[in-house]
C-alpha positions in Angstrom: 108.3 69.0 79.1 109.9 67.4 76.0 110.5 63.0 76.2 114.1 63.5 76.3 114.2 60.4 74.7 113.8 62.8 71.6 117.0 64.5 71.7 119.8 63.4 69.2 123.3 65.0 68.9 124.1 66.3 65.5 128.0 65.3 66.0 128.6 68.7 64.1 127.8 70.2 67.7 131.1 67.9 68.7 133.4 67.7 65.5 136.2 68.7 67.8 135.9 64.6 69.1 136.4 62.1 66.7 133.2 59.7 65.7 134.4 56.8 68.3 134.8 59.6 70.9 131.4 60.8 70.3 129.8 57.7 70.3 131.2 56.3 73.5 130.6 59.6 75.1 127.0 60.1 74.2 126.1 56.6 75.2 127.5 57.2 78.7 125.4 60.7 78.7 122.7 58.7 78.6 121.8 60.2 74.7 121.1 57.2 72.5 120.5 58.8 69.1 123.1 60.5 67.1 123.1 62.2 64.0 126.9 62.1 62.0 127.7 64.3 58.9 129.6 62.2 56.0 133.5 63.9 56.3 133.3 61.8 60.3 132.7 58.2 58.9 135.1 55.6 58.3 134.4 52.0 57.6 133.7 51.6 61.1 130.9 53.9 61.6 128.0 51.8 61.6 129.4 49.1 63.7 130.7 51.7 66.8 127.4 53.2 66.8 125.4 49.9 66.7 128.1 48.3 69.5 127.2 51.4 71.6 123.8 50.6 71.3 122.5 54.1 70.0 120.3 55.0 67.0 120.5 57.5 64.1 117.9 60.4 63.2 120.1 61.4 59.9 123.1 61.5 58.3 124.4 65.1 56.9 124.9 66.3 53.7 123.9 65.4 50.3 122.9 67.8 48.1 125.0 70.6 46.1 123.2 69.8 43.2 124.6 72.5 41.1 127.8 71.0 41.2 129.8 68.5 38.8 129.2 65.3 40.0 126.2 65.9 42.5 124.7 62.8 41.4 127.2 60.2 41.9 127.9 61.4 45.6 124.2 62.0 46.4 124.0 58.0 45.2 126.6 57.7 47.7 125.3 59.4 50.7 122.0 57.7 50.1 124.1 54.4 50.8 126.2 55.6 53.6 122.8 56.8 55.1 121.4 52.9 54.5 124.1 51.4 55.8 123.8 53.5 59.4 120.2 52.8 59.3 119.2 56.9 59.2 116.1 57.1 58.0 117.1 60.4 56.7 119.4 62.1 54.4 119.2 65.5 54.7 119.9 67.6 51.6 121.9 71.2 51.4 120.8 71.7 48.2 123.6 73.9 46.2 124.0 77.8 45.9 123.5 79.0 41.9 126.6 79.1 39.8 126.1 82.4 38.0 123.1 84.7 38.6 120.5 82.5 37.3 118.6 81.5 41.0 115.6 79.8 38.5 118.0 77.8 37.0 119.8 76.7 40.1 116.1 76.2 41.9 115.2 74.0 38.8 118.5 72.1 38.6 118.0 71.1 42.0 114.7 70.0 41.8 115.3 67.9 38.7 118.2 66.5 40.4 116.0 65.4 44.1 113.6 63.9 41.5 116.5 62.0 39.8 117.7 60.6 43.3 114.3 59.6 44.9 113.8 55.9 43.3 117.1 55.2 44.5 116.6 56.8 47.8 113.4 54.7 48.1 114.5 51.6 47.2 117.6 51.9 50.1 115.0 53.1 52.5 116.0 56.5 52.9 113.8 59.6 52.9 115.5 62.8 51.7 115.3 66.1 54.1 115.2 69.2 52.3 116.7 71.9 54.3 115.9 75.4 53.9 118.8 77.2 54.6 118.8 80.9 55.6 118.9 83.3 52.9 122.2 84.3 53.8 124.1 81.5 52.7 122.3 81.7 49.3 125.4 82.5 47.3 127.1 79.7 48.9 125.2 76.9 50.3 121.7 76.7 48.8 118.9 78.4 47.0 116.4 76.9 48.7 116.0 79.3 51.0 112.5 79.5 52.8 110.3 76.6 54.3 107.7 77.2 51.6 110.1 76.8 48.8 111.1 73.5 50.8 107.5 72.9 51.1 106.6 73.5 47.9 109.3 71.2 46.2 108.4 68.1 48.3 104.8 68.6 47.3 105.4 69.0 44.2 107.8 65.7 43.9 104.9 63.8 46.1 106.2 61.2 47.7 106.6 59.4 50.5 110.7 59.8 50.6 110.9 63.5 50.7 110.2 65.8 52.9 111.3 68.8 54.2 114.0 69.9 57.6 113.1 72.6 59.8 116.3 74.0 61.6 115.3 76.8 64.1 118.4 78.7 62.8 117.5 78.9 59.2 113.7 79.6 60.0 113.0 81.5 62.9 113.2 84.7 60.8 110.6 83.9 58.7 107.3 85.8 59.0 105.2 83.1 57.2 106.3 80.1 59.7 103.3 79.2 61.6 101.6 79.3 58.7 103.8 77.4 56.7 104.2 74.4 59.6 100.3 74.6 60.2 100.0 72.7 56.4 103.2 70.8 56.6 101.8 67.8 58.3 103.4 64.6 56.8 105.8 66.2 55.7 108.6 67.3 57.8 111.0 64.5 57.9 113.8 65.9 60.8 113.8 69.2 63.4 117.0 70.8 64.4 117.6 73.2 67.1 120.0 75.7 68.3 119.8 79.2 69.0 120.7 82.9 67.5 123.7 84.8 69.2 123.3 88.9 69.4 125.4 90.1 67.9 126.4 86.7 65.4 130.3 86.8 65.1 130.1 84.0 62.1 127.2 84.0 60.1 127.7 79.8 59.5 129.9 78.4 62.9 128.4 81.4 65.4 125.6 79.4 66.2 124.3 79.0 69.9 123.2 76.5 72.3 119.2 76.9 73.3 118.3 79.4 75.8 121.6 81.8 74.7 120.2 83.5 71.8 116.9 85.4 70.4 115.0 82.3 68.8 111.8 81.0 71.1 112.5 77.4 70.2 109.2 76.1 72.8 106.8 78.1 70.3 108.7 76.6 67.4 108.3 73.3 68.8 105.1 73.4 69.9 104.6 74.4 65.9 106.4 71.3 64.6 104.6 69.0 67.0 101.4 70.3 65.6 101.8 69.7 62.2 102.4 65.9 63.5 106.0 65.8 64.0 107.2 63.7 67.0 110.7 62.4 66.2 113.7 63.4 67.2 114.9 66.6 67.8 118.7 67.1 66.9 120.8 69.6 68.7 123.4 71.1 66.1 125.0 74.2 67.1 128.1 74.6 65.0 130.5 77.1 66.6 134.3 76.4 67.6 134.3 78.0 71.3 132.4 74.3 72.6 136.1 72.7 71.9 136.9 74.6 74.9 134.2 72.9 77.2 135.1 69.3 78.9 133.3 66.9 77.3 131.4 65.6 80.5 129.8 69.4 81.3 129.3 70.0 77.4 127.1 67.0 77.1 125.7 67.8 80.6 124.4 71.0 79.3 123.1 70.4 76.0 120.6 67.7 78.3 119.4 70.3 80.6 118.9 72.9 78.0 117.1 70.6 75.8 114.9 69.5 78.8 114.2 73.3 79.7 112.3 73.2 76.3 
């Protein structure tokens, strides 16, 4: 059985509810760590979260580093991650802008490199997140753990590593041996399972147990390559609006505890 003391709620799973909503509704679920994206904070973020008593595992999204401006608001997120205390700011690195997927892989990588001293000296470790290769054109061309892998390697340090999101993954035939030389260097583990059939390729996501993914084994994986932090449920899909809030967060407990 996992400590449930690991889960965290990626409040994408909840963007229905507005940040003080989440916060106050966690805490009285009994789930003390959180995990906010940037478009849900306000200026009074850190102190509702730290009133409520809870902790952060990461802050979502820097990143889109093929974009104009990507470095100013990566700067930015870095600080908004400081100033919640998450130890982690995980990246979604950029889709290409033409057909050149070398260019946008090296773009990205020159622009992580560009953000790490200032992510180190505010304390904050950057999470690369593979994404799955279907949101290439959109989202990111980092698209396998070994490219992830590979890139924080290469950049060798301590404040980058990589995220390991059972949805973006699971697929890939080179996972367990990918996670069994990852140690050190998977900095945050997300959750949430794969519907059949997938009505929305990005918010059709599933809570664990519901879909195709075996998320023990994947576990099991991540725990081996010495990753014991916490494990964030984010399962992005509209239809958990429709749950009450008290059941919802009921749910997502017992599923997590299941394994």
């Amino acid at each position: 059985m996992i400590d449930p003391a690991r889960l965290s709620l990626n409040l994408i799973t909840v963007d229905h509810w507005s940040l003080a909503e989440a916060v106050a509704r966690c805490a009285a679920a009994g789930i003390a760590t959180v995990a906010p994206w940037r478009h849900q904070l306000d200026g009074d973020s850190a102190r509702i979260i730290r009133e409520a008593g809870l902790a952060v595992s990461s802050i979502c999204r820097g990143g889109f580093f093929t974009a104009p401006g990507a470095d100013a608001d990566n700067r930015r997120a870095v600080e908004q991650a400081a100033e919640l205390g998450a130890p982690v700011l995980v990246l979604v690195c950029g889709p290409p802008r033409d057909r050149n997927l070398a260019a946008a892989r090296a773009t990205i990588a020159a622009g992580i490199e560009r953000l790490l001293p200032f992510a180190a000296d505010h304390g904050v470790r950057l999470g690369i997140e593979p994404l799955h290769p279907m949101m290439v054109g959109e989202r990111s061309a980092i698209v396998t753990l070994g490219e992830a892998l590979a890139l924080a390697r290469r950049l060798d340090s301590p404040h980058v590593g990589v995220v390991v999101d059972a949805y973006h993954v699971f697929w890939d035939p080179n996972l367990e041996s990918e996670l069994a030389a990852a140690d050190g260097l998977i900095a945050a583990h997300h959750v949430c399972d794969w519907l059949v059939p997938t009505t929305d390729l990005l918010a059709g996501r599933g809570l664990m147990g519901d879909g195709i993914i075996d998320l023990p084994r994947l576990r099991r994986l991540i725990e081996n390559a010495g990753y014991n932090g916490p494990v964030e449920v984010e399962v992005i899909n509209p239809a958990l609006a429709e749950l009450p809030a008290g059941e919802l967060l009921a749910d997502i407990k017992a599923r997590f505890l299941r394994g």
